[in-house]
Backbone as XML, in Angstrom:
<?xml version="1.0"?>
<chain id="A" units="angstrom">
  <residue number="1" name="UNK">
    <atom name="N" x="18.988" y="-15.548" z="-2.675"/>
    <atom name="CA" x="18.018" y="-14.763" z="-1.945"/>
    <atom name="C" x="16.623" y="-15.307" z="-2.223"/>
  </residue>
  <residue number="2" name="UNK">
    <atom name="N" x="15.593" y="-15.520" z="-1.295"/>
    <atom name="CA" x="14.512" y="-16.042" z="-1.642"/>
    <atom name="C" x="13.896" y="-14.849" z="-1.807"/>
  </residue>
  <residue number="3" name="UNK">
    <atom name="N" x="12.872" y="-15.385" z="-2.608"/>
    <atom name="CA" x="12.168" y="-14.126" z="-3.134"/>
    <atom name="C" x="10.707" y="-14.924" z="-3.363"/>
  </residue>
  <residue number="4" name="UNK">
    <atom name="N" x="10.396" y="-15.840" z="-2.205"/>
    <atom name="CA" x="9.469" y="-15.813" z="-2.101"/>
    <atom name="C" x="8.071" y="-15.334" z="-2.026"/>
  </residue>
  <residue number="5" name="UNK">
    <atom name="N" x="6.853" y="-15.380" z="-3.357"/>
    <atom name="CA" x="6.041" y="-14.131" z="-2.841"/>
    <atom name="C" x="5.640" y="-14.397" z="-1.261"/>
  </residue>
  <residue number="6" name="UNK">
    <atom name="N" x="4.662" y="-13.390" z="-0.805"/>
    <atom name="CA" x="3.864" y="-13.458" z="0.821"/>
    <atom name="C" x="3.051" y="-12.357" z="0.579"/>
  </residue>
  <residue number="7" name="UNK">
    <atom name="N" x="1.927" y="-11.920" z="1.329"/>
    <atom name="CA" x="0.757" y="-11.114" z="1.306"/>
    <atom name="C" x="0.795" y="-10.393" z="2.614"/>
  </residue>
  <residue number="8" name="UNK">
    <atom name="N" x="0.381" y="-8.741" z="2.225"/>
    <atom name="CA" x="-0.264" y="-7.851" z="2.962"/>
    <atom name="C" x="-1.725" y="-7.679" z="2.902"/>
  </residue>
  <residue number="9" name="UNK">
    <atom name="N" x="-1.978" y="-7.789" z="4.031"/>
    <atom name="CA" x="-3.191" y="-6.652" z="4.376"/>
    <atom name="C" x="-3.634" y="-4.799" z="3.764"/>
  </residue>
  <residue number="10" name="UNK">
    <atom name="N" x="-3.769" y="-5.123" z="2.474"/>
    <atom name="CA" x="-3.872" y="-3.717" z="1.859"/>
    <atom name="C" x="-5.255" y="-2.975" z="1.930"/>
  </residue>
  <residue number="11" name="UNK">
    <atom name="N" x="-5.376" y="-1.757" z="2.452"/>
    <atom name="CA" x="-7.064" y="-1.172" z="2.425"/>
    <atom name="C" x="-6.354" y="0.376" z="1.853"/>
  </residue>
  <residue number="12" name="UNK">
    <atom name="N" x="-7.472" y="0.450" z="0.791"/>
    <atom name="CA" x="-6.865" y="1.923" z="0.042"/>
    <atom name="C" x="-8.102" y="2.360" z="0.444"/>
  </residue>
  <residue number="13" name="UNK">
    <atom name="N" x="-7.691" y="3.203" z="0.797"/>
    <atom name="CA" x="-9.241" y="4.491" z="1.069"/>
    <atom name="C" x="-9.857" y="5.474" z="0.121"/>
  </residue>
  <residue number="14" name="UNK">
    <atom name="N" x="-10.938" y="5.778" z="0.659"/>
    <atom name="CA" x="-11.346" y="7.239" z="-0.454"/>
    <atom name="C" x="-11.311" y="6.626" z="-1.953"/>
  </residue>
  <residue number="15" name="UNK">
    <atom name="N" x="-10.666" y="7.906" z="-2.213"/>
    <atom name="CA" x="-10.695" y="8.086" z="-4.014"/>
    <atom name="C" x="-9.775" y="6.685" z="-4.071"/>
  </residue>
  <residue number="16" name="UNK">
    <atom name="N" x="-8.487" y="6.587" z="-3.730"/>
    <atom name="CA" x="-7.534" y="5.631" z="-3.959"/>
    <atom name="C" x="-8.200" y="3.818" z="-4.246"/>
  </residue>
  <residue number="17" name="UNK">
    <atom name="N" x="-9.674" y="3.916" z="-3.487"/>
    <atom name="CA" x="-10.313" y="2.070" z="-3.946"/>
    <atom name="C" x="-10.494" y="1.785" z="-5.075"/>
  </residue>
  <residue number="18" name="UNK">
    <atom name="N" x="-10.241" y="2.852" z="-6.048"/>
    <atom name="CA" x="-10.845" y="2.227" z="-7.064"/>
    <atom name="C" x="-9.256" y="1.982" z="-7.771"/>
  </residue>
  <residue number="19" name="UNK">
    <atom name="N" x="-8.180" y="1.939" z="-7.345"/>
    <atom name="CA" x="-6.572" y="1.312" z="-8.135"/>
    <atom name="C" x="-7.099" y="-0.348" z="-7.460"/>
  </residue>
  <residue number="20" name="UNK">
    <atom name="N" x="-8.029" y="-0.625" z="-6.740"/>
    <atom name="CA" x="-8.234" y="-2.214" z="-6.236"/>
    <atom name="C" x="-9.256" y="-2.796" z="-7.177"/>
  </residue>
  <residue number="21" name="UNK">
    <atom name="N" x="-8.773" y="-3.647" z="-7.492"/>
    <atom name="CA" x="-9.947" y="-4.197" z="-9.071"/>
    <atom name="C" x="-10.759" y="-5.063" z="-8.010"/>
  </residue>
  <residue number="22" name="UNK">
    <atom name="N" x="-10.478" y="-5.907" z="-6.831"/>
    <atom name="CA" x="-11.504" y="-6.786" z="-6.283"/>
    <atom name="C" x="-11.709" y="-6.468" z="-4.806"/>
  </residue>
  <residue number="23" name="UNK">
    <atom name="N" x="-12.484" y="-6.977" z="-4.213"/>
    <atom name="CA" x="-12.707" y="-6.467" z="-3.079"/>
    <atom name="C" x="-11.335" y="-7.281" z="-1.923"/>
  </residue>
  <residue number="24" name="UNK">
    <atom name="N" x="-11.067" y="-8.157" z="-2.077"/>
    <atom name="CA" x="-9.900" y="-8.929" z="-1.440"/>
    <atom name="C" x="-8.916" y="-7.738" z="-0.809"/>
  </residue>
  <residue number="25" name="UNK">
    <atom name="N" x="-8.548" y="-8.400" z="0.569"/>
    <atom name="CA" x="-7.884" y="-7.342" z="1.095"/>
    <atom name="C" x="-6.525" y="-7.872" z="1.061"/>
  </residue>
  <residue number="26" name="UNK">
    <atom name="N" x="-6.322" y="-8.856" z="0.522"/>
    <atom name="CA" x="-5.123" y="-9.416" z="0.733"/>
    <atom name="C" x="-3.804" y="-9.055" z="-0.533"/>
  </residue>
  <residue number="27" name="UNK">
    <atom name="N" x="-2.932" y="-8.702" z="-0.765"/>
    <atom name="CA" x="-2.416" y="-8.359" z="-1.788"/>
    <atom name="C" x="-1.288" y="-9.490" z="-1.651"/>
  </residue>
  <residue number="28" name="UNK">
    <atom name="N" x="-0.272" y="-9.736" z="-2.670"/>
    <atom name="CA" x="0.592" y="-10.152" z="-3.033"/>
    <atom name="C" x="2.051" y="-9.447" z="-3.075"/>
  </residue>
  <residue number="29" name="UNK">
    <atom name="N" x="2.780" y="-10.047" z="-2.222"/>
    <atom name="CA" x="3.659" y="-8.943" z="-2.364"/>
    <atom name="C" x="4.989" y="-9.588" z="-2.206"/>
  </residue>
  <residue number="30" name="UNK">
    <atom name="N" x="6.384" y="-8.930" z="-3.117"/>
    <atom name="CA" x="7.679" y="-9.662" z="-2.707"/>
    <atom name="C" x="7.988" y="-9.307" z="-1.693"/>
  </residue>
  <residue number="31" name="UNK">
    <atom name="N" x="9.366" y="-10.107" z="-0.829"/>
    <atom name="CA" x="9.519" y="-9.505" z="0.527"/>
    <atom name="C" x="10.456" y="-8.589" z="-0.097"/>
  </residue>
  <residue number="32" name="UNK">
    <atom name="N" x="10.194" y="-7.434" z="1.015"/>
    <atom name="CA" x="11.462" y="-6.537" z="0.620"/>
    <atom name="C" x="10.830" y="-5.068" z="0.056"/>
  </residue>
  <residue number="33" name="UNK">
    <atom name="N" x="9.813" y="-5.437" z="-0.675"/>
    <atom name="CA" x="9.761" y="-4.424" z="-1.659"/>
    <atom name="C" x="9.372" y="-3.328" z="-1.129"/>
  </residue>
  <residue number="34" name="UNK">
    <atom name="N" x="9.321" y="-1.917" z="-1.458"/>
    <atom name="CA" x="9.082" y="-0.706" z="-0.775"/>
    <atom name="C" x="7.304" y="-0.186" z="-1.439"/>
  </residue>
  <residue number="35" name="UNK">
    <atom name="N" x="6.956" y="0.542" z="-0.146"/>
    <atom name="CA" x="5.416" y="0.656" z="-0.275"/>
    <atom name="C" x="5.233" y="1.319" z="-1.609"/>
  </residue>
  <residue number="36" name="UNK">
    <atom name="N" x="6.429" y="2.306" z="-2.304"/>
    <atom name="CA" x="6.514" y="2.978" z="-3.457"/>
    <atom name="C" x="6.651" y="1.973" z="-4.272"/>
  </residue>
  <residue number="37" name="UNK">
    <atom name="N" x="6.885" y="1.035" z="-4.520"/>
    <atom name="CA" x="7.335" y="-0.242" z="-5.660"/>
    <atom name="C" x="5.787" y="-0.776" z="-5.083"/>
  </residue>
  <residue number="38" name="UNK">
    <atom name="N" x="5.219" y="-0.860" z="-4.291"/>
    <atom name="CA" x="3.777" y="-1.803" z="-4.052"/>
    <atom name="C" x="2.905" y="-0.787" z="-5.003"/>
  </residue>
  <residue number="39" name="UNK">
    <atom name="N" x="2.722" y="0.930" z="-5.011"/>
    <atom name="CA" x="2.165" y="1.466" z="-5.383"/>
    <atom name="C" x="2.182" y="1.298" z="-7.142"/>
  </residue>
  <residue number="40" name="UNK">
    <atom name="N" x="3.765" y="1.414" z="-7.741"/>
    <atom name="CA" x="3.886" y="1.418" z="-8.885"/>
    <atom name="C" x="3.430" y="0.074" z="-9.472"/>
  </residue>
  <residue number="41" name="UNK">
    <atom name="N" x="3.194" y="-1.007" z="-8.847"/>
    <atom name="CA" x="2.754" y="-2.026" z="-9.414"/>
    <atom name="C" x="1.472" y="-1.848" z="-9.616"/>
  </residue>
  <residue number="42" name="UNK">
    <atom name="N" x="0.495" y="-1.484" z="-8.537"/>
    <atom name="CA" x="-1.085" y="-0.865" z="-8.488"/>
    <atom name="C" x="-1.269" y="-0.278" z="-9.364"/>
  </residue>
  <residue number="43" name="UNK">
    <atom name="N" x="-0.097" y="0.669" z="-9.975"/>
    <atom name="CA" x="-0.507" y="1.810" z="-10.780"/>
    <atom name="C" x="-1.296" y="2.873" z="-10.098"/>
  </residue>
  <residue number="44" name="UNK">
    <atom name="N" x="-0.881" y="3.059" z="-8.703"/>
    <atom name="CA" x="-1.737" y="4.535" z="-7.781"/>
    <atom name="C" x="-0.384" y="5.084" z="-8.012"/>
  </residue>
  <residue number="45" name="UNK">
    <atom name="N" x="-0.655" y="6.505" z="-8.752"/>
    <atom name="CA" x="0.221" y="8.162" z="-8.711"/>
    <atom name="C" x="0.607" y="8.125" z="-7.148"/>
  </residue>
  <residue number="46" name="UNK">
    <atom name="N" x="1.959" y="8.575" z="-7.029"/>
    <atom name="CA" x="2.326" y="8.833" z="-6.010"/>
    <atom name="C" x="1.791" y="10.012" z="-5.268"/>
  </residue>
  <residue number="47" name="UNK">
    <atom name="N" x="1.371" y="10.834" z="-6.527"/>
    <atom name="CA" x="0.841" y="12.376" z="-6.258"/>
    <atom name="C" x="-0.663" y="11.987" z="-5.484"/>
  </residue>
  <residue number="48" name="UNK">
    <atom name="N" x="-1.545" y="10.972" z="-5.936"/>
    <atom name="CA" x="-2.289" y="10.584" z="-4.582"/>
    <atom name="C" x="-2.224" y="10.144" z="-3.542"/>
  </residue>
  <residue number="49" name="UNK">
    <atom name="N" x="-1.264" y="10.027" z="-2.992"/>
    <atom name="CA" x="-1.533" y="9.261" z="-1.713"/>
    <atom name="C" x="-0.901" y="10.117" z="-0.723"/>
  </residue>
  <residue number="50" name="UNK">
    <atom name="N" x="-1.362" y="10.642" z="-0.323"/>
    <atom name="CA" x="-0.998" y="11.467" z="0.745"/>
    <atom name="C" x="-0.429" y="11.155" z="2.255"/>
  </residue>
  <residue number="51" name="UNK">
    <atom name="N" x="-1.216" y="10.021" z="3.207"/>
    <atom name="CA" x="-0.645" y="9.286" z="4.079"/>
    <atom name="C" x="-0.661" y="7.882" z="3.987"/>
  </residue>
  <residue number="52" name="UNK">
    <atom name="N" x="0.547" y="7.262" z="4.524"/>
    <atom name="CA" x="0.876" y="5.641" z="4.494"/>
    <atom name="C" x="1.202" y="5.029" z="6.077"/>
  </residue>
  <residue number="53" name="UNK">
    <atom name="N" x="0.189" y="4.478" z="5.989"/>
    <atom name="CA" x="0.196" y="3.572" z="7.747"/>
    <atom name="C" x="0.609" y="1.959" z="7.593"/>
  </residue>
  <residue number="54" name="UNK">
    <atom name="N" x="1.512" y="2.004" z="8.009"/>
    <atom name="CA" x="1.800" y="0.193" z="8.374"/>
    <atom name="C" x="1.847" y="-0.127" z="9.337"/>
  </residue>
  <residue number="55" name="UNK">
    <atom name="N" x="0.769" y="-0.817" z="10.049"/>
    <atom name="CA" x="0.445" y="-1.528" z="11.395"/>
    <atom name="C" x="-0.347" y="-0.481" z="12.161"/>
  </residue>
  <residue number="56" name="UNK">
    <atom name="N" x="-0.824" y="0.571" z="11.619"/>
    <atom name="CA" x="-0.980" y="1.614" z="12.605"/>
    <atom name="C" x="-0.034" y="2.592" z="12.933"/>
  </residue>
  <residue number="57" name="UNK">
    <atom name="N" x="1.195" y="2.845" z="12.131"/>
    <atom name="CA" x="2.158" y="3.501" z="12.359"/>
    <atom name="C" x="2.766" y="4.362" z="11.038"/>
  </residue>
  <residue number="58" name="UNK">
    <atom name="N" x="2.562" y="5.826" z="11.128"/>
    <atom name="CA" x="2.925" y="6.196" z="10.093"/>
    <atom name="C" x="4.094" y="6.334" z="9.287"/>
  </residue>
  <residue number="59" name="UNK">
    <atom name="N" x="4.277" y="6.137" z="7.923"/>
    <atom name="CA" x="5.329" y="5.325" z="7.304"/>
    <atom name="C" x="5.791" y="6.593" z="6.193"/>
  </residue>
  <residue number="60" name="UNK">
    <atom name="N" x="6.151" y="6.085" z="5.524"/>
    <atom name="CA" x="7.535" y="6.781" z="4.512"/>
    <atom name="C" x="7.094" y="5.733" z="2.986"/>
  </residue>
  <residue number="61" name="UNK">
    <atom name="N" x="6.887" y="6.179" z="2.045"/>
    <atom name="CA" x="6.741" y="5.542" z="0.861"/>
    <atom name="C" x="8.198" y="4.610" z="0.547"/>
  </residue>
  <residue number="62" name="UNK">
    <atom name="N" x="8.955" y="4.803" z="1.181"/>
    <atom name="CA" x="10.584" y="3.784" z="1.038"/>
    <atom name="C" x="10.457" y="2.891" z="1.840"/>
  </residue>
  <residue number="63" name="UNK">
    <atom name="N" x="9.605" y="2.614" z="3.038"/>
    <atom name="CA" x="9.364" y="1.720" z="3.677"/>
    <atom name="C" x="9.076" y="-0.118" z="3.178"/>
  </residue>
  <residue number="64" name="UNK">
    <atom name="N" x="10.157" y="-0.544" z="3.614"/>
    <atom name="CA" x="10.356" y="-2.244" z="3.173"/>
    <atom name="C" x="8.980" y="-3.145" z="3.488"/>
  </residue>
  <residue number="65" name="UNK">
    <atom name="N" x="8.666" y="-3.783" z="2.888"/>
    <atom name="CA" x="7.698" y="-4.220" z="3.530"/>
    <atom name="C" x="8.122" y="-6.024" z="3.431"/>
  </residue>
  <residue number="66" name="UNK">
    <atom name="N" x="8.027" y="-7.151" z="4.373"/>
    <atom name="CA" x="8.054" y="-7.899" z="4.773"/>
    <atom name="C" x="6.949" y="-9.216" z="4.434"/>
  </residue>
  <residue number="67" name="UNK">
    <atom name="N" x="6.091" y="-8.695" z="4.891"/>
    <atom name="CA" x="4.555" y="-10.019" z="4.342"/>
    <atom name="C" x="4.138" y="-9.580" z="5.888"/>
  </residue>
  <residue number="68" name="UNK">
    <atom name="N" x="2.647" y="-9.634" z="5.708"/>
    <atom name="CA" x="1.990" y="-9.672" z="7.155"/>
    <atom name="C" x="1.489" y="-8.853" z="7.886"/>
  </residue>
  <residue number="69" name="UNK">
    <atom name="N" x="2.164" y="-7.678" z="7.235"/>
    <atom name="CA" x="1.811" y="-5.988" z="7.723"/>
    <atom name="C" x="0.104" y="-5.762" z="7.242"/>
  </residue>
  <residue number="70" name="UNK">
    <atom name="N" x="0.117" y="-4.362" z="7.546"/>
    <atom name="CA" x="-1.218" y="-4.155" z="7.008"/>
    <atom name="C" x="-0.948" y="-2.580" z="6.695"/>
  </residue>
  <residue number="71" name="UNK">
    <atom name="N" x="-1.168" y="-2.294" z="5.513"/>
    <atom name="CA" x="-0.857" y="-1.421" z="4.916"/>
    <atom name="C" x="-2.485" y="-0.435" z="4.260"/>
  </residue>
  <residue number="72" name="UNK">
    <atom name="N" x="-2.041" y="0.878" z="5.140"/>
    <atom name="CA" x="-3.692" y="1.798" z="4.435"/>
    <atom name="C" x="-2.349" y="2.886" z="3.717"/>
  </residue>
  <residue number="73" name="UNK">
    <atom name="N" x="-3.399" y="3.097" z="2.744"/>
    <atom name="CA" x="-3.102" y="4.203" z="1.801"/>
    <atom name="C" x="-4.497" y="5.085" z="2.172"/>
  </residue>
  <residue number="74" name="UNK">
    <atom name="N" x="-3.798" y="6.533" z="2.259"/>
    <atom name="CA" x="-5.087" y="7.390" z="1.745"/>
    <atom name="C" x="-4.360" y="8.837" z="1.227"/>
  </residue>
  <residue number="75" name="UNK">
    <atom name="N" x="-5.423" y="9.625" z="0.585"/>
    <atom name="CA" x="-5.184" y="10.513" z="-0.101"/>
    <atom name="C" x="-5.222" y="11.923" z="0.237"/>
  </residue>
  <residue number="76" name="UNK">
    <atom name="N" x="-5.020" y="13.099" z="-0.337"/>
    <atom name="CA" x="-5.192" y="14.386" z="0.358"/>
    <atom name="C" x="-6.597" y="13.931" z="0.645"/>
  </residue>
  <residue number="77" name="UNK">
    <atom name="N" x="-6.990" y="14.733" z="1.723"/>
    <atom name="CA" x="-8.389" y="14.957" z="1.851"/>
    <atom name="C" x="-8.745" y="16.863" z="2.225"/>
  </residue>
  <residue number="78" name="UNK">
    <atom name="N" x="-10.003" y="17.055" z="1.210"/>
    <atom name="CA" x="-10.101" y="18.482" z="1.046"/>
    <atom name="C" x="-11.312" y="18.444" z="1.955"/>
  </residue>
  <residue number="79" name="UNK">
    <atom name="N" x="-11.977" y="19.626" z="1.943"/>
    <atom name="CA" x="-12.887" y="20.059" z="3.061"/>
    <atom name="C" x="-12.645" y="21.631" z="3.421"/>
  </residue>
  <residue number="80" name="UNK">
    <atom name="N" x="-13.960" y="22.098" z="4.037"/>
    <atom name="CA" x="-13.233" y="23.092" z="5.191"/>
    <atom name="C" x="-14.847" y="23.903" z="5.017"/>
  </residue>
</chain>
């Protein structure tokens, strides 16, 4: 099985920018791996992230990811 690395397009929003140590939007990523295994590597709590978009399409933290996507994280957001 290749297990070549390949890179996403990662933008964490809000509170969640600061699990990004550089400004680079590009992340590193195995193929395959699930947006929950991208998170646990970041070290972002699952308990933050409230919605997950890949490509513009809302996703599932089990979601495989491939290389090439573009992946936003963001968090509850309070207000009112």
């Amino acid at each position: 099985m290749n297990q070549t690395p390949t890179t996403i397009d990662l933008r964490l929003f809000a509170t969640l920018a600061k699990y990004r140590p550089q400004q680079e939007a590009r992340q590193p990523i195995r193929r395959g791996m699930t947006v929950a295994q991208l998170m646990q590597a970041l070290d972002i709590p699952a308990s933050e992230v409230k919605l997950i978009f890949i490509d513009g399409v809302r996703a599932e933290s089990d979601s495989p990811l491939q290389g090439g996507e573009r992946v936003g994280l963001f968090p509850p957001v309070g207000g009112g």
